[in-house]
N, C-alpha and C positions, 0 to 999 in steps of 0.2 A: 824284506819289507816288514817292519818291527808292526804292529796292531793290535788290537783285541778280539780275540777268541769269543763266541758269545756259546754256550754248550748249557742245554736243558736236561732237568733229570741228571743234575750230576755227581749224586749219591747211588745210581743204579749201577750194575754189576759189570757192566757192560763200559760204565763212565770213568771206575776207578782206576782202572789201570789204560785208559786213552790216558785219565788227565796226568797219570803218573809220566807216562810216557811224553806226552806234548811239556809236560814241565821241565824233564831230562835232557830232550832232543832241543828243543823248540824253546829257551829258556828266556828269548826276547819278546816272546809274544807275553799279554796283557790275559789271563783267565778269566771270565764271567761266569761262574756257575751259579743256575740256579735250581734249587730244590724245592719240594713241596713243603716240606715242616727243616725248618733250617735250626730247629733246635737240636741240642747234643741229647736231648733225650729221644729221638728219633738214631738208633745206634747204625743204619747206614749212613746218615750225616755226621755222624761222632766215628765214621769211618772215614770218609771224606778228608773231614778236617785235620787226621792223625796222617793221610799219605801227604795231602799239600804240604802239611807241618817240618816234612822232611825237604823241601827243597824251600830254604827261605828265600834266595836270593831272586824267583821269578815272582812279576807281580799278580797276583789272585788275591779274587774275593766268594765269598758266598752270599749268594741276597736267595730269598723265599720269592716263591711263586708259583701259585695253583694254576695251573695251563685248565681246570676247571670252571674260572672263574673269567670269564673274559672281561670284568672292570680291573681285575689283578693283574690281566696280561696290558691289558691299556696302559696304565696306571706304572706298570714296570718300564714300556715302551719310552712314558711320556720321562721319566728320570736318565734313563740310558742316554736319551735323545739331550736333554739337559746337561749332562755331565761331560758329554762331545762337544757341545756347543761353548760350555765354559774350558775344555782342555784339560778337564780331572781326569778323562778317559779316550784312549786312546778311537781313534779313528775306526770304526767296525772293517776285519779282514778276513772274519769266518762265521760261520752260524752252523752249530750240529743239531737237527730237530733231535736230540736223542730220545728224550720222555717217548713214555707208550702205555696203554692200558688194556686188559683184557679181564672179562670176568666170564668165567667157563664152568661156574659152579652156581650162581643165583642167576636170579630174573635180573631182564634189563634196568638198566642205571640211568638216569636223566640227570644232569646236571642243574647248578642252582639255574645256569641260562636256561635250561629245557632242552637241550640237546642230548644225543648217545652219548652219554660218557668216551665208549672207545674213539668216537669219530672225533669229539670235540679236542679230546686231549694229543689224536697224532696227527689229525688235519687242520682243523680252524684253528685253533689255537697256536700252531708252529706259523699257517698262513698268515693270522695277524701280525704274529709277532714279526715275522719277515721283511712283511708289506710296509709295517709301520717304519723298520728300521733301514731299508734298503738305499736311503739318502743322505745316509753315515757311514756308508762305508768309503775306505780308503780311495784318493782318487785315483789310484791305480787297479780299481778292483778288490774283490776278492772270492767265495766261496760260499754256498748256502748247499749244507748236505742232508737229505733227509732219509728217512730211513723203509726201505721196502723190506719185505719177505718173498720166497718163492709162491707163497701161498696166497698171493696177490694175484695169481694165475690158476685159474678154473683147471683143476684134475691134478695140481703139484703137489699136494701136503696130503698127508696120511691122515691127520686128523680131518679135513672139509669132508662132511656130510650134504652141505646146500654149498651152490655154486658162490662166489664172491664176485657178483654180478651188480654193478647201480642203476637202481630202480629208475623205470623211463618219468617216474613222480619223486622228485630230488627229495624234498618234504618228507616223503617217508622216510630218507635217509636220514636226514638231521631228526626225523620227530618221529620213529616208527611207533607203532600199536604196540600191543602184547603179541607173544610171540601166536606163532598160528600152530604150534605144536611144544609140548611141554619137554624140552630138550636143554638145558642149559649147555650142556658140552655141545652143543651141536648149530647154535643159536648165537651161542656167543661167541664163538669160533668165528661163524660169517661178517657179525658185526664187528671183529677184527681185523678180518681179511678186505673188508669192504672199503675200510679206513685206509687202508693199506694200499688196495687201490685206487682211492680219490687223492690219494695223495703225489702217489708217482703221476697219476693224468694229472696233474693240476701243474708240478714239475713242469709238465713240457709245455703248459702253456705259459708258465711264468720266463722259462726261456726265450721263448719269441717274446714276450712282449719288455724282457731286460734288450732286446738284442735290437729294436725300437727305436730305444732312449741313448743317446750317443753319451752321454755321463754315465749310465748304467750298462753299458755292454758288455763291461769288463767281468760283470760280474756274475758266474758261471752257477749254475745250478744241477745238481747233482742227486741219483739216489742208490742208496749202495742197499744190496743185499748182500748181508755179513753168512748168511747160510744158517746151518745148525749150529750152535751155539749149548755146549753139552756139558758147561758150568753156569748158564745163565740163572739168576732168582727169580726169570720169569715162570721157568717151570714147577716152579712151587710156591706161586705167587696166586691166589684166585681161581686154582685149579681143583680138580676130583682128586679124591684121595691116590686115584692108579696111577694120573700123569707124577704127581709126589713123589711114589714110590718109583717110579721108572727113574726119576731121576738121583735121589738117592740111591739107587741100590743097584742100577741098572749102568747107565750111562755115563755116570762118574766115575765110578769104582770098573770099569769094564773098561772105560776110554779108550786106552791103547788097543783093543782087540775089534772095537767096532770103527773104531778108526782104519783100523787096518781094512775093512769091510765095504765101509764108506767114507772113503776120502774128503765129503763134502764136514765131516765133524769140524766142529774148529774148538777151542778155545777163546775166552772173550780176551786175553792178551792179545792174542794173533790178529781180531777183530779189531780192540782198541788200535792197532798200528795203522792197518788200513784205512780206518776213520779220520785218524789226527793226519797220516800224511793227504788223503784226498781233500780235509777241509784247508790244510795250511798250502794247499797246491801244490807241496812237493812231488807230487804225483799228477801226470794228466791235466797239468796247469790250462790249458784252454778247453777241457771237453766239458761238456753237457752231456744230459742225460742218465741210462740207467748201467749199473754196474751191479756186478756179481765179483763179490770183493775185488780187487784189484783191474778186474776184464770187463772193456765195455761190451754189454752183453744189450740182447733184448727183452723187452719188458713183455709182457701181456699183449694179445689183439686188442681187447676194450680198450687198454690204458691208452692206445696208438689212434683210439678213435678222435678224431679231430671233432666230434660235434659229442662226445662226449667231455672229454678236454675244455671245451667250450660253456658248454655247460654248469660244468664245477666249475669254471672261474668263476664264472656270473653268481652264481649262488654264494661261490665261500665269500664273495665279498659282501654279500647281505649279512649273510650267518657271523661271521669274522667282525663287522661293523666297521668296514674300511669306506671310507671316500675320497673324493678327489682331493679333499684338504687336509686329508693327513695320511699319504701314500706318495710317491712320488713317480708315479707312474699313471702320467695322465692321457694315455693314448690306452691303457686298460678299461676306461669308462668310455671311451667314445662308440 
């Protein structure tokens, strides 16, 4: 089943060598990627352009878009959604939320809407986009994957200092204070992990309520935890100079020996594979929920909280700007 691919952040470390690999493998499907600054003077997007360049014969494009900006995510929705409806673009068959943000060196970020940058950019913003598209996808189905960490679970990750726990006041999540202690590594960490977790709970409720809609049932949602990730440029992306150094000089250059150590190490090739085959359903074509690369695995107790889950749906559709008229899941508002 030939379709369109829709994969966000697809200039990120992590995106190059899925989309290399989904172009190789996969060479009937339709590519969407989008990026934050789609110019070649952005040299991860002048990266981009140089691996698609090599397989001409699959269809791909690149279009810009700030997952920042939610009139830019609308506004992208409303074209996608255009370009289906006239047959310039193929029928929606995957969605990868790839994009993600973290700042673990300055004070909190609010975006131009007023939101946590980190939350906007891996939750509301992949939700809208979702939501808006979910009545273009193939009538056969297809695949929405998003993206967890271990560290979306209270006591997993070496780095959590404060638990990645959602406030029983959602508001402070999308709009929190100044931090209550002067910590950026420690601060921004949580406002990571927290995104991370409203994101996998919001998963299982978007599940039940695809599963609802007898046109939308087909269509499975998924969140994978790719693991450690010990080439990623997340780790030298918005970090203290030691996480930098750990990874230049540490983790790269060592790989084979802490590999040997912790088996959980990956590379982002190995990562990209997992990715492209869970969104093109070569893999696990009918499961839901949460995944530790390839193994359905379990998520978090919060994430499993049902009046949590509930919660973050009601809310990301405020924050997200989704209504009954432009969603297509109308038993999520009743």
């Amino acid at each position: 089943m030939a379709g369109t691919i829709l994969i966000t952040a697809a200039n990120s470390s992590l995106a190059i060598p899925a989309i290399k690999y989904l172009l190789t493998k996969y060479p009937d499907y339709t590519a969407l990627l989008t990026v934050r600054d789609a110019s070649d003077s952005d040299r991860n997007t002048k990266r981009l352009r140089s691996t698609i360049a090599k397989h001409p014969r699959p269809k791909k494009s690149i279009h810009e878009l700030d997952l920042a900006d939610f009139s830019a995510v609308h506004k992208f929705a409303d074209d996608v959604i255009d370009k289906i409806r006239r047959g310039s673009l193929p029928p929606l068959v995957g969605i990868a939320c790839n994009a993600f943000y973290w700042n673990l060196c300055r004070e909190p970020e609010l975006t131009r809407d007023g939101y946590e940058r980190s939350l906007q950019v891996i939750h509301i913003a992949h939700a809208a986009l979702v939501l808006r598209l979910l009545g273009y996808f193939h009538s056969d189905g297809g695949r929405v994957v998003v993206f967890s960490s271990d560290a979306h679970w209270q006591g997993k990750n070496g780095l959590e200092r404060y638990p990645p726990t959602i406030p029983g006041e959602l508001d402070l999540l999308g709009k929190p204070g100044p931090d209550p202690t002067p910590d950026n590594l420690g601060r921004g960490f949580q406002r990571y992990t927290r995104a991370k977790l409203a994101i996998v709970a919001w998963m299982y409720a978007l599940n039940r309520y695809l599963n609802e809609e007898p046109r939308l049932r087909d269509i499975t949602v998924v969140a994978i935890n790719p693991r450690t990730l010990s080439d990623s440029r997340a780790l030298r992306t918005n970090c203290p100079p030691m996480l930098v150094f750990m990874s230049r000089f540490i983790f790269q250059p060592l790989r084979p020996l802490i590999r040997f150590m912790d088996p959980t190490l990956r590379t982002l090739a190995e990562a990209g594979v997992d990715v492209v085959d869970l969104t093109v359903r070569a893999v696990h074509p009918q499961a839901r929920g949460y995944f530790t690369w390839l193994k359905h695995d379990q998520s978090s107790p919060e994430s499993m909280e049902l009046r949590t889950q509930q919660m973050l749906w009601k809310k990301t559709l405020e924050w997200a700007r989704i209504t009954q008229e432009n969603a297509a899941l109308p038993k999520a508002f009743s």
